[in-house]
C-alpha positions in Angstrom: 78.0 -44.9 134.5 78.5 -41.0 134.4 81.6 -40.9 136.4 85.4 -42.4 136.4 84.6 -44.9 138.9 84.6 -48.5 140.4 84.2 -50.7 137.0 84.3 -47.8 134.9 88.0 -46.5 136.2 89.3 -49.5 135.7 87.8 -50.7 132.0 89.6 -47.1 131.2 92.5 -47.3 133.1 93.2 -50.7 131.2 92.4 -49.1 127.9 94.8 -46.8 128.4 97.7 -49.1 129.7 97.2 -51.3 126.4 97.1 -48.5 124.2 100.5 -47.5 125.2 102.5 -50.2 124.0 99.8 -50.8 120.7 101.2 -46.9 119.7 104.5 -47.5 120.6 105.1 -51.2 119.3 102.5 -51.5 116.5 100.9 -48.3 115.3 103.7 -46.4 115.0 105.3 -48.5 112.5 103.4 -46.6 109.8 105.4 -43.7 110.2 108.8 -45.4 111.5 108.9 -49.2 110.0 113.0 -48.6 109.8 113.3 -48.1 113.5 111.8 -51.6 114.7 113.4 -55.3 114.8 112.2 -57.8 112.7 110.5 -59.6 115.3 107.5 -56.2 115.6 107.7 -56.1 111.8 106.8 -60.1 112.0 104.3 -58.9 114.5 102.3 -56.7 112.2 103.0 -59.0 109.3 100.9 -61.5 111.3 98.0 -59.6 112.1 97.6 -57.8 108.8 97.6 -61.3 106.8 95.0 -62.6 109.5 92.8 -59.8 109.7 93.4 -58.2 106.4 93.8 -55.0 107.7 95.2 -52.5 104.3 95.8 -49.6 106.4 98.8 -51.3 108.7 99.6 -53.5 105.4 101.4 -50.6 103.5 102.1 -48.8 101.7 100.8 -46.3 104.2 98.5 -42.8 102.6 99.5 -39.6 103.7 96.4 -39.1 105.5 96.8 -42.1 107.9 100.3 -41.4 108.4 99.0 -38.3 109.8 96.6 -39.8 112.1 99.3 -41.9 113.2 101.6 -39.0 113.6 98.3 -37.4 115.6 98.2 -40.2 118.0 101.9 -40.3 118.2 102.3 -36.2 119.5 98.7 -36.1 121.1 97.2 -39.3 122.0 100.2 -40.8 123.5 101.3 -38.2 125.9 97.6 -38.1 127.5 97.8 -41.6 127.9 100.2 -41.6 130.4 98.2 -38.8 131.8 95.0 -41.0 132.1 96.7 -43.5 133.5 98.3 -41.6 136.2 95.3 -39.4 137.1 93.3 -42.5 137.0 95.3 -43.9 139.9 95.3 -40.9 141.7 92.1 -40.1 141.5 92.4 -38.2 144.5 95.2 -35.7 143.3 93.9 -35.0 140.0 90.6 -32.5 140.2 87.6 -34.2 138.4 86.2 -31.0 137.3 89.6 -29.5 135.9 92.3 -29.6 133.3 91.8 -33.3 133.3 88.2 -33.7 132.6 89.0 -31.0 129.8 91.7 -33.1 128.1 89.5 -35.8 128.4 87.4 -34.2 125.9 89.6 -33.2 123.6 91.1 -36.6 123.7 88.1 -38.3 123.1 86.9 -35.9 120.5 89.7 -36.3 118.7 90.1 -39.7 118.6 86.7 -40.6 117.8 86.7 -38.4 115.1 90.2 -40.2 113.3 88.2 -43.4 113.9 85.5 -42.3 111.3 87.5 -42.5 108.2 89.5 -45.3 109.3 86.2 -47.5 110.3 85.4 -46.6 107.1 88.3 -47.5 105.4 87.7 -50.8 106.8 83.8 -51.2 105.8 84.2 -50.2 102.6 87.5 -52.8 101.6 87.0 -54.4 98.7 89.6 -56.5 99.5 88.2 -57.9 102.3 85.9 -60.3 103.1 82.9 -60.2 105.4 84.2 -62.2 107.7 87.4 -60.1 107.6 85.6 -56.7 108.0 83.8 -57.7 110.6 86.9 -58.8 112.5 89.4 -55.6 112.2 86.1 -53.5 112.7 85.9 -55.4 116.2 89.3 -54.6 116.7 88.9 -51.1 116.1 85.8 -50.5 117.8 86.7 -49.9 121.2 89.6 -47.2 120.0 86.4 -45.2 118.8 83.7 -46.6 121.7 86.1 -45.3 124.3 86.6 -42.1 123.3 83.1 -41.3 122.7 82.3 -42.5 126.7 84.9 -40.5 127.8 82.9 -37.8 126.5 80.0 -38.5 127.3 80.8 -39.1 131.0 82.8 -35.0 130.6 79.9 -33.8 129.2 77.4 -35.5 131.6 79.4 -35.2 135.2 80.5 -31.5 136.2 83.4 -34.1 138.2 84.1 -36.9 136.5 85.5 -38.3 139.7 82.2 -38.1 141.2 83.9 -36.4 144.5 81.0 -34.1 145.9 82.4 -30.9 146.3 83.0 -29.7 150.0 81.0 -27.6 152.0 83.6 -24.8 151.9 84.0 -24.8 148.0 80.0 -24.4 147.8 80.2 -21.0 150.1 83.2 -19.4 148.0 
């Protein structure tokens, strides 16, 4: 589907809802472990022992820290966005500011996904099994993005409102 709507709205605007608390919760512990309880940190713990995931292990690289920080000052703040534009589809203009953030959101974030898919291919550490696991869980955080930007680059309203008679005479 080239457009934010039906089925496609709503696989989004659920994207979007979970991502909030995955940066807030788990993600952002890279940067801030001190500031969380122990039950988060147990949290984490959990899933990088299960899916062998080095990057969320620790000790964090500068680099990923600075993805983190990325989705932290950029990613986060345009979730809300999406969320609220994508439940009032008809306040938020399909052709405007919104469809461009939506680009630079998804071209962003698919673009931090690269080295961190990567990252996860490549482990040493891991085994096939385990790659093919965290890879799954990553997937969609690059899939996403790149949909979003295909339906900006593919829909001149990514609302799919027609535009009205008197906008097509101006």
């Amino acid at each position: 589907m080239k457009t934010l709507t039906g089925n496609t709205r709503v696989a989004f605007l659920l994207f979007f809802l979970s991502h909030i608390p995955a940066t807030l919760l788990i993600d952002s512990q890279a940067i801030f472990p001190h500031l969380y309880p122990k039950i988060l940190k147990d949290v984490l713990k959990w899933y990088t022992d299960i899916f062998n995931d080095d990057l969320m292990r620790g000790p964090h690289d500068t680099w990923f820290k600075a993805i983190v920080g990325g989705e932290l000052l950029m990613q986060l703040p345009f979730f809300f966005l999406a969320v609220y534009a994508l439940l009032n589809t008809h306040k938020v203009d399909g052709k405007g500011w919104f469809r461009s953030a939506c680009m630079i959101y998804g071209t962003h974030t698919a673009t931090t996904l690269i080295p961190i898919l990567a990252c996860h291919i490549f482990n040493p550490n891991a085994s096939s099994l385990e790659k093919v696991m965290v890879v799954s869980i990553y997937l969609p955080y690059l899939l996403f993005p790149l949909w979003l930007v295909y339906i900006c680059v593919m829909s001149e309203n990514i609302f799919g409102h027609a535009e009205s008679s008197k906008s097509k005479t101006k």
